[in-house]
N, C-alpha and C positions, 0 to 999 in steps of 0.2 A: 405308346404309339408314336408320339413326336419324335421319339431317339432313332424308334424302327426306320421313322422316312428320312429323317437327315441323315443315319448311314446308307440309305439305300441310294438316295439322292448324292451320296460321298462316293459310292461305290460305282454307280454309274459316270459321273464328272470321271472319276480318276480310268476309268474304263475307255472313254473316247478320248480321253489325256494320252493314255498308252498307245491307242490305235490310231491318233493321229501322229503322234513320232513315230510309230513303223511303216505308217506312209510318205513320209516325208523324208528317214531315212535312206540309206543308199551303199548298196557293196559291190563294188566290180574287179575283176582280177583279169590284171592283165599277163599275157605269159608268152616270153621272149627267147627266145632261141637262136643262134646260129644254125645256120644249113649244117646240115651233118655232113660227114667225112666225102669228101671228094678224090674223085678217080685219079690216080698218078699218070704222070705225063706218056705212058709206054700204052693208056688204052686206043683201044682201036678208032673206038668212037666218042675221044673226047676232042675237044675243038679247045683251041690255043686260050679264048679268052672266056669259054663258057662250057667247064667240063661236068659232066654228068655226076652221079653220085657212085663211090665204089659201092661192094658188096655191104660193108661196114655201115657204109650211111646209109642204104635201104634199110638196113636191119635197124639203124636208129630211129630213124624214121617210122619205122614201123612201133618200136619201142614208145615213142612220143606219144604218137594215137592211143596206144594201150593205156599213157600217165594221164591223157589229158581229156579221152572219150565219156570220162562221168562227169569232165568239171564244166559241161553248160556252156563251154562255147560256142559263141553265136556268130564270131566273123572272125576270119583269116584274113591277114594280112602278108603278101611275099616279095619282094623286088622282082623283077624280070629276067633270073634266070633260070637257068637246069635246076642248078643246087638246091634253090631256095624254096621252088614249086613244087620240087621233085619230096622234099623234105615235109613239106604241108599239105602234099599228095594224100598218105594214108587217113589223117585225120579228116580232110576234105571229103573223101570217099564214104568214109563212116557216117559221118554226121549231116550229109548231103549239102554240104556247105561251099558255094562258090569261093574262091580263092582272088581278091582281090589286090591289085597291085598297085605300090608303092614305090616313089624312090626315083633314081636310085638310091640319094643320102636323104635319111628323114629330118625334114625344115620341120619350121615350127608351124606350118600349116596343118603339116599331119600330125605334129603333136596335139595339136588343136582340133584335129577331126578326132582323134584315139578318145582325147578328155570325152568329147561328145557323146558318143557312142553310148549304148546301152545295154549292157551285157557284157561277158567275160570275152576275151577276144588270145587268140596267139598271132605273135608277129614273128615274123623268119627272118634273118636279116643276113647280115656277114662279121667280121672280128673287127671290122671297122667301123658298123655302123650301131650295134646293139646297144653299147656302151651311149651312143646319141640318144637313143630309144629312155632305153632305162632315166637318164640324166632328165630328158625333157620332161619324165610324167612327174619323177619326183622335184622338179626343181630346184637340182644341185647337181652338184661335179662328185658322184658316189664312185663311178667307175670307169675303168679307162680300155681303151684298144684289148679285145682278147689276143692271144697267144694264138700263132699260127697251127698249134695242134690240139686247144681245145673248143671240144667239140661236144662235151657231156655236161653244156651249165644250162638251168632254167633258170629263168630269174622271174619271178613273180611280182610283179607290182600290184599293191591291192590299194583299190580308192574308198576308202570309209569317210563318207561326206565328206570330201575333198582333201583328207589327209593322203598322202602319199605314203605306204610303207615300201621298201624292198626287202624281198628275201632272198637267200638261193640256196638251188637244188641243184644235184647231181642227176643223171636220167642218163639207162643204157648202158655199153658197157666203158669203162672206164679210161680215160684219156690222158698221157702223161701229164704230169705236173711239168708243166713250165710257166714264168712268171710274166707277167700284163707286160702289152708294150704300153710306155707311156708318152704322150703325144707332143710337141713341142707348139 
């Protein structure tokens, strides 16, 4: 009878042992994108310094909603243009999610608001700012200026109790291979 209560008495300690490190624990993924493909300079209704999305970037865009509609994001983030809004349009529409804005270049305030947050989030950005984005969660220099024609990378940050991982993903249809500009 003594052995029965000191396992039972083991089994419960080790019972709220577990269930307080799953509340204490913590997973969040962040997930980063360039605006998808933008309209060539011959459209009718692109404007010089803020052009709309071509047919391609609707279609990515729409593609992104479809990668990213089961994974529990809770906040968008976009900068203030066509591209960016236009690009976090479909997902936004889906998940009834306000589209909130950033920028234009992400400081470390907003890296500091992203850390905060709670829940998985997507950020839109441009070839010149993602590569800030991705840097600031993980706290290092991982990646640099995208290539002016891609436009098919997710990059995943996931925070497991404050480790930073990065991954990347391809998404939609496929974008030449050209190589990072790297920054001076």
């Amino acid at each position: 009878m003594l052995k029965n209560n000191a396992c039972m008495k083991l089994a419960i300690l080790s019972f709220f042992l577990i269930l307080s490190l799953s509340l204490t624990s913590y997973s969040q993924t962040y997930y980063i994108v360039r605006h998808a493909e933008k309209a060539s300079g011959d459209s009718a209704s692109m404007t010089s310094t803020d052009p709309p999305l071509s047919a391609d970037g609707k279609k990515r865009a729409t593609d992104l909603k479809k990668i990213l509609n089961k994974k529990g994001i809770q906040t968008i983030f976009s900068t203030n243009t066509v591209r960016t809004r236009t690009t976090a349009e479909p997902l936004s529409k889906a998940k009834h999610i306000n589209i909130l804005t950033y920028g234009p270049r992400p400081d470390a305030a907003f890296i500091t608001q992203l850390k905060q947050l709670k829940g998985n989030t997507l950020i839109v950005g441009h070839s010149n700012t993602v590569d800030d984005i991705v840097n600031g969660l993980c706290g290092q220099q991982l990646l640099n200026d995208l290539p002016d024609a891609a436009y098919d990378n997710l990059f995943i940050v996931t925070n497991n109790n404050g480790t930073f991982e990065l991954k990347q993903e391809k998404y939609g249809k496929k974008a030449p291979v050209r190589t990072s500009v790297k920054r001076q």
